[in-house]
C-alpha positions as a Markdown table, in Angstrom:
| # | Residue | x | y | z |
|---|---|---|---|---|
| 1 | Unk | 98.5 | 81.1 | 52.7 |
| 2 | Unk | 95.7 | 78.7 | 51.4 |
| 3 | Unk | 96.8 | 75.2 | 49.8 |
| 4 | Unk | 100.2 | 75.6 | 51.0 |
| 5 | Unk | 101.9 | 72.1 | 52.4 |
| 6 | Unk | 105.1 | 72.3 | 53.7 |
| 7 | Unk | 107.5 | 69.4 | 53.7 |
| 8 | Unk | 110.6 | 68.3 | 56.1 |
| 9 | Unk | 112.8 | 65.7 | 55.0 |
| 10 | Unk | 115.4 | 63.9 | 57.3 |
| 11 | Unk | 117.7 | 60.4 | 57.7 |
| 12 | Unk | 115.7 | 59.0 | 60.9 |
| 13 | Unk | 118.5 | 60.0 | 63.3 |
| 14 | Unk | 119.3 | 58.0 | 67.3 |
| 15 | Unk | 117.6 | 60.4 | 70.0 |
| 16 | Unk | 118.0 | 63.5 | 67.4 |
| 17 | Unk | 118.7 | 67.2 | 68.4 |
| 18 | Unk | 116.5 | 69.8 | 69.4 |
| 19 | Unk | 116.6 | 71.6 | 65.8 |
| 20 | Unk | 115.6 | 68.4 | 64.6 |
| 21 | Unk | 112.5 | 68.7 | 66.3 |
| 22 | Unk | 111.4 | 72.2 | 65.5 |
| 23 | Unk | 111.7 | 70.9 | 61.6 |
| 24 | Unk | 108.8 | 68.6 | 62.3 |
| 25 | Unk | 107.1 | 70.8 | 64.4 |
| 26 | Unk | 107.3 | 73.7 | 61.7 |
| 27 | Unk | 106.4 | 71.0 | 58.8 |
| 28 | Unk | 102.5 | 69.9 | 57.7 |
| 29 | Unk | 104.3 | 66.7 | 56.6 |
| 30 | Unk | 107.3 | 64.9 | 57.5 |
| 31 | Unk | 109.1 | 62.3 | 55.8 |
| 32 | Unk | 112.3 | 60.2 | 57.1 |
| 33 | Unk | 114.5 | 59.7 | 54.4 |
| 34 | Unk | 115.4 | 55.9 | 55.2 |
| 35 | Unk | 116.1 | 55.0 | 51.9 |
| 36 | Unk | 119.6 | 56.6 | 51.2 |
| 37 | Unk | 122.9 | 55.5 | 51.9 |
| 38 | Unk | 124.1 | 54.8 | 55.5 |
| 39 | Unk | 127.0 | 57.0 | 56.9 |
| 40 | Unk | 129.1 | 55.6 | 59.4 |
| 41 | Unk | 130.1 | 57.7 | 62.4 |
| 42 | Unk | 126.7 | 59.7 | 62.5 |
| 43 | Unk | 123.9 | 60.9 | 64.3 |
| 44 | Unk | 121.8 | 58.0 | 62.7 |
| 45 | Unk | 123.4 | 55.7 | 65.1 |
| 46 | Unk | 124.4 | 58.4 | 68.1 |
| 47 | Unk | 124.2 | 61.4 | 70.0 |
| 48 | Unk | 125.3 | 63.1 | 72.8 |
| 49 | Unk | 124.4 | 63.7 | 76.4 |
| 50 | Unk | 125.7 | 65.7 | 79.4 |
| 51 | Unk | 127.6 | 64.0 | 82.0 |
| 52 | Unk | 129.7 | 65.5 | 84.8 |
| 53 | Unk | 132.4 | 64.9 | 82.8 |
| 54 | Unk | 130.8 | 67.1 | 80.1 |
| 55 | Unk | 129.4 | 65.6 | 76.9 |
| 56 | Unk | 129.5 | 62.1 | 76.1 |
| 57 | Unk | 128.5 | 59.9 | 72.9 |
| 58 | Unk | 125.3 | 57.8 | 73.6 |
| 59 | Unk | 126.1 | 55.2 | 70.4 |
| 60 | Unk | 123.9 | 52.4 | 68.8 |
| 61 | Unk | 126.3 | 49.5 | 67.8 |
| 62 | Unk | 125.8 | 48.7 | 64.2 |
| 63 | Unk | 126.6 | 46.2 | 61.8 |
| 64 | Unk | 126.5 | 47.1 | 58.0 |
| 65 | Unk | 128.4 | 47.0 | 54.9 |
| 66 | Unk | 129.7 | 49.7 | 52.3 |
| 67 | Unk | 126.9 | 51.2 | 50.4 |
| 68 | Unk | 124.2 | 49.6 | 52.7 |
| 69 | Unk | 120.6 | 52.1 | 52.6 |
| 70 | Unk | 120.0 | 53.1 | 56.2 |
| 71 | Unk | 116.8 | 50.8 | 56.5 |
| 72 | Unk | 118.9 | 47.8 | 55.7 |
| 73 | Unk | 121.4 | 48.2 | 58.9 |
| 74 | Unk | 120.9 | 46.3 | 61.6 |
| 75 | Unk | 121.7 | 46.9 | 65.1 |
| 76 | Unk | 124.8 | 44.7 | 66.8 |
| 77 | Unk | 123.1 | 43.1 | 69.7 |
| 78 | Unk | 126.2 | 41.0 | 70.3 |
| 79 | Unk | 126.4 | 43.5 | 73.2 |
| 80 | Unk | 124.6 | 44.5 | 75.8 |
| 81 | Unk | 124.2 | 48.0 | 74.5 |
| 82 | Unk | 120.4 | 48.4 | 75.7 |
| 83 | Unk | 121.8 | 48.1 | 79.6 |
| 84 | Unk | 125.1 | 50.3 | 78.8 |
| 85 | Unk | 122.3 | 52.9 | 77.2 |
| 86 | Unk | 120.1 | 52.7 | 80.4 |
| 87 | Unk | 122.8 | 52.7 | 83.2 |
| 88 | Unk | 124.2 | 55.7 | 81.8 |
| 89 | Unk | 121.0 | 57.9 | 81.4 |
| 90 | Unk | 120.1 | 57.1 | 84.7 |
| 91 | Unk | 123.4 | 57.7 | 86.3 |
| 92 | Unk | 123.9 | 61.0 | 84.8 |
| 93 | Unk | 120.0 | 62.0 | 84.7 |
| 94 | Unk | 118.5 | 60.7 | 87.6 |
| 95 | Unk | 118.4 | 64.5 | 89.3 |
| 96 | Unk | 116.8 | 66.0 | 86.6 |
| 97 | Unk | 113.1 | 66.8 | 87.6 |
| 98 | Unk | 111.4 | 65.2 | 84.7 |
| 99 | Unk | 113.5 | 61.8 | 85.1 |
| 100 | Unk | 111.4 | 59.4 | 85.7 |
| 101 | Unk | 108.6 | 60.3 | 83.0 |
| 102 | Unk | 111.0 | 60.5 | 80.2 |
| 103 | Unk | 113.1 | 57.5 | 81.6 |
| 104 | Unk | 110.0 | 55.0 | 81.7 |
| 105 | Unk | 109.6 | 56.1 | 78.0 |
| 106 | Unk | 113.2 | 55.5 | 77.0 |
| 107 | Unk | 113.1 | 52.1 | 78.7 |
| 108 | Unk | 110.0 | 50.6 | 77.8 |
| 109 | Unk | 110.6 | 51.3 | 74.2 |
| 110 | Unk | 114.2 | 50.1 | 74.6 |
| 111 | Unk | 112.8 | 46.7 | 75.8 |
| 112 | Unk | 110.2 | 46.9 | 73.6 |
| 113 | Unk | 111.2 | 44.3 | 71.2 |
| 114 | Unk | 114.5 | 42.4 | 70.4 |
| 115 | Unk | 114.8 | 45.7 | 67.9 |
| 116 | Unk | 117.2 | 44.2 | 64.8 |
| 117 | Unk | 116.3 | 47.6 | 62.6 |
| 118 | Unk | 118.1 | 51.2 | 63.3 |
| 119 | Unk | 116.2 | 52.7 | 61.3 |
| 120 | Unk | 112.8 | 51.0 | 62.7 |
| 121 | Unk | 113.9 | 51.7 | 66.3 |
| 122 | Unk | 115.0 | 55.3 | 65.9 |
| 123 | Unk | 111.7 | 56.4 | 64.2 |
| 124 | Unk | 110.0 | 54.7 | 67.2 |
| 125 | Unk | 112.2 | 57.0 | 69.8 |
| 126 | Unk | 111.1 | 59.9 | 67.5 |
| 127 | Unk | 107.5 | 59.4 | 67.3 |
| 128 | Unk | 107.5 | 58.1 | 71.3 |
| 129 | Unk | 109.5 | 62.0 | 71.7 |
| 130 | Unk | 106.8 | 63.8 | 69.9 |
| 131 | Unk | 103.9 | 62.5 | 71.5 |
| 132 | Unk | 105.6 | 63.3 | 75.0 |
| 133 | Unk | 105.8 | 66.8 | 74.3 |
| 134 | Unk | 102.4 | 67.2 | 72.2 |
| 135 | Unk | 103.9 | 68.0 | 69.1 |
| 136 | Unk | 101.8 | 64.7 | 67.1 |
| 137 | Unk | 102.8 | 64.6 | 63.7 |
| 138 | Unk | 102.2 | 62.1 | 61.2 |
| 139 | Unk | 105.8 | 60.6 | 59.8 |
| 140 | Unk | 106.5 | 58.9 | 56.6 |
| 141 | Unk | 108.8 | 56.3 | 55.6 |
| 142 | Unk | 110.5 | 57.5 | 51.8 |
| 143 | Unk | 110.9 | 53.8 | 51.3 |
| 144 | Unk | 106.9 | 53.6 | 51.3 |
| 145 | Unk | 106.3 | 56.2 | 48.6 |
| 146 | Unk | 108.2 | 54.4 | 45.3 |
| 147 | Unk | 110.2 | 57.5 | 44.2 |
| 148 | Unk | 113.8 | 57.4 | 42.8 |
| 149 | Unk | 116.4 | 60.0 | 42.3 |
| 150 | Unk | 119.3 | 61.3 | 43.9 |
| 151 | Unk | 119.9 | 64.8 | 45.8 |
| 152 | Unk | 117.2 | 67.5 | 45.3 |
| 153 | Unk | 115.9 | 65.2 | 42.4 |
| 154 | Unk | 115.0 | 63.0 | 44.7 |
| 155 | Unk | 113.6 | 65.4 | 47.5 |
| 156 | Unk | 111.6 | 66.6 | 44.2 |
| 157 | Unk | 109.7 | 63.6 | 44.1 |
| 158 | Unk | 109.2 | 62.9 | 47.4 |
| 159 | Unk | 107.7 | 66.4 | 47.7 |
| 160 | Unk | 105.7 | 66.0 | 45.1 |
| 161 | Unk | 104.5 | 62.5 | 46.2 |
| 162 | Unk | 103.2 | 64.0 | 49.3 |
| 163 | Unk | 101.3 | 66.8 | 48.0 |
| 164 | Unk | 103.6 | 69.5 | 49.3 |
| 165 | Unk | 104.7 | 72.9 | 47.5 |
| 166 | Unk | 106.6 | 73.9 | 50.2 |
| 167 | Unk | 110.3 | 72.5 | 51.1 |
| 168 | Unk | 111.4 | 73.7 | 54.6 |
| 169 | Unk | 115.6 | 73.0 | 54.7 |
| 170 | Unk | 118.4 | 73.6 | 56.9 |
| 171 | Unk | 120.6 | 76.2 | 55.9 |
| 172 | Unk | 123.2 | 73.1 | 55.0 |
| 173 | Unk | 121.1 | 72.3 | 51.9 |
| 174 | Unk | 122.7 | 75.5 | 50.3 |
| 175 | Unk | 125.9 | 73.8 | 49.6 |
| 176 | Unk | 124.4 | 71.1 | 47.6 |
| 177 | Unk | 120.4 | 71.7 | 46.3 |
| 178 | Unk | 119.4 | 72.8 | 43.3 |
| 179 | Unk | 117.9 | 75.8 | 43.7 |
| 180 | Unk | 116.7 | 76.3 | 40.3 |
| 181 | Unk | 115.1 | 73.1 | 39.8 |
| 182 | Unk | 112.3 | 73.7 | 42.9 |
| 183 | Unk | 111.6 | 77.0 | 40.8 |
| 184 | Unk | 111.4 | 75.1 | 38.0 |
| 185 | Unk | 108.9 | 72.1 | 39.7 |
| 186 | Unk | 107.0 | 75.3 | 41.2 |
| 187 | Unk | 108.1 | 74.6 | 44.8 |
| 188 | Unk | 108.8 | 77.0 | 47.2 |
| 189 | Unk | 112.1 | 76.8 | 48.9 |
| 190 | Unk | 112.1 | 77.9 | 52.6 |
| 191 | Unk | 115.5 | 77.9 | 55.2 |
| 192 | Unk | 114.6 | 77.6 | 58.6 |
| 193 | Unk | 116.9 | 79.2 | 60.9 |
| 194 | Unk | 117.2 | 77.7 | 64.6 |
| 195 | Unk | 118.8 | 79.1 | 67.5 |
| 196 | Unk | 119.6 | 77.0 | 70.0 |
| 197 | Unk | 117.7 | 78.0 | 73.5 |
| 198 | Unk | 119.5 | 77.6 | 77.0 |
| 199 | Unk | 117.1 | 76.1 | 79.6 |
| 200 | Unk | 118.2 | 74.3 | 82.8 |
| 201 | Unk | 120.4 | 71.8 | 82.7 |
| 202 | Unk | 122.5 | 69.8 | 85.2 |
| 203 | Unk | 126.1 | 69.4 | 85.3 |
| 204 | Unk | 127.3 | 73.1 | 85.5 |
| 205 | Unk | 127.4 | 75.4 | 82.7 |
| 206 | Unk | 125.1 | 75.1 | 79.5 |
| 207 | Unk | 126.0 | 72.7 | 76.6 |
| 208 | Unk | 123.9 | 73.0 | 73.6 |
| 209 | Unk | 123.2 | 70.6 | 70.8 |
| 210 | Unk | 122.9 | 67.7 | 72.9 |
| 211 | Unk | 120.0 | 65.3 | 72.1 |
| 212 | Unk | 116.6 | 65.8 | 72.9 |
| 213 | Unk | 116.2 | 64.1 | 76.0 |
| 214 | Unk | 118.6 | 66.3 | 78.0 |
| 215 | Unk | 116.1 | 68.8 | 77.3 |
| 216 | Unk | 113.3 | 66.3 | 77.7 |
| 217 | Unk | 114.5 | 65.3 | 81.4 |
| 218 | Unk | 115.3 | 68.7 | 82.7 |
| 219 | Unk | 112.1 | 70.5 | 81.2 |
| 220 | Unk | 109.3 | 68.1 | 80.6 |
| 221 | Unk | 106.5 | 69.0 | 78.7 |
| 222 | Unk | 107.0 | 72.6 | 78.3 |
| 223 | Unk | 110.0 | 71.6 | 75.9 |
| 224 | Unk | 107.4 | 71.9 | 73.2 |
| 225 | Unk | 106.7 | 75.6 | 73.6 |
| 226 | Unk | 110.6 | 75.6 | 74.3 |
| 227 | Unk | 111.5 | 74.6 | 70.9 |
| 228 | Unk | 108.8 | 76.0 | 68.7 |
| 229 | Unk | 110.0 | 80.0 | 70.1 |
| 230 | Unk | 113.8 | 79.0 | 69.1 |
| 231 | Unk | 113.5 | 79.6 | 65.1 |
| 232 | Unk | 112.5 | 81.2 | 62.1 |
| 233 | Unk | 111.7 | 81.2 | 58.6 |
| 234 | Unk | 114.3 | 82.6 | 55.5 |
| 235 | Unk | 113.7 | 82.4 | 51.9 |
């Protein structure tokens, strides 16, 4: 339909999931929300890859206090996480056919800087992801636009902010949006519903929901088309 913009809104996860992924690709505009609180233990500071051994956590050391937004935690470089990181993508990924494309990515952005951000290194992995595959989207900061609010208020205004009439959600947002309020604020409220594709992997049988990359390093740059056909649209 003419004049329709639809909007995706999401933390700026470490190395997200495929799912993640086919929300920007389905989206016109896409905005990180890096403005909320920080929740330890999640998939803003890890994820998971296959190993031999099965799936493993891949984890960003952190330091941060109670209540901190996500774009005020800062990354623990007391350790030599970046190495760890490195050692253990290419110990476990080095067969995969697509290896050493993806790897020189991973590595170059790693080393990039002496990164000090989370939030500012993970949306650099995301946007370095996307232009791999050919999915180019332009990605917006929530801290950039000067809205306030909390919950679907404040996906409201950020959706509004952006110009968009359209809000495309995982089916988790049922348990806590306000439903009503989008109807009442004329915006459209969409559930996209992903299922997860199998493709080649290494290390015996299929494990799904792993980051991106496993799918990245085993399947290249037809992991675009790979995760545009894996969902759908649900009102």
């Amino acid at each position: 339909m003419d004049n329709k913009v639809i909007v995706g809104i999401h933390q700026p996860n470490f190395l997200p999931w495929l799912g993640y992924f086919y929300k920007i690709d389905r989206s016109d505009v896409f905005v990180l929300l890096d403005n909320v609180q920080y929740t330890k233990n999640s998939f803003i500071n890890r994820n998971r890859i296959k190993t031999p051994q099965g799936a493993i956590w891949l984890t960003v050391p952190v330091s941060f206090r109670f209540g901190q937004l996500i774009n005020e935690v800062k990354i623990n470089n007391k350790t030599n996480w970046r190495e760890k990181h490195l050692k253990t993508l290419e110990m476990n990924y080095k067969r995969a056919v697509f290896f050493e494309d993806v790897f020189k990515i991973i590595k170059e952005i790693y080393y990039l800087k002496d990164w000090q951000n989370l939030s500012d290194f993970n949306i650099r992995l995301i946007s370095a992801m996307l232009s791999y595959i050919g999915l180019d989207k332009a990605l917006i900061k929530s801290s950039s636009l000067d809205v306030k609010g909390k919950s679907t208020e404040l996906h409201i205004q950020i959706i509004k902010k952006v110009g968009g009439n359209i809000y495309l959600s995982g089916f988790g947002g049922k348990k806590y949006q306000e439903e009503k309020l989008f109807k009442k604020e004329r915006i459209e409220l969409v559930y996209y519903n992903f299922s997860h594709p199998t493709y080649k992997q290494l290390w015996g049988d299929f494990i799904p929901n792993l980051s991106i990359i496993d799918l990245l390093f085993n399947m290249g740059p037809e992991s675009a088309e790979i995760i545009r056909n894996s969902g759908g649209f649900e009102k």
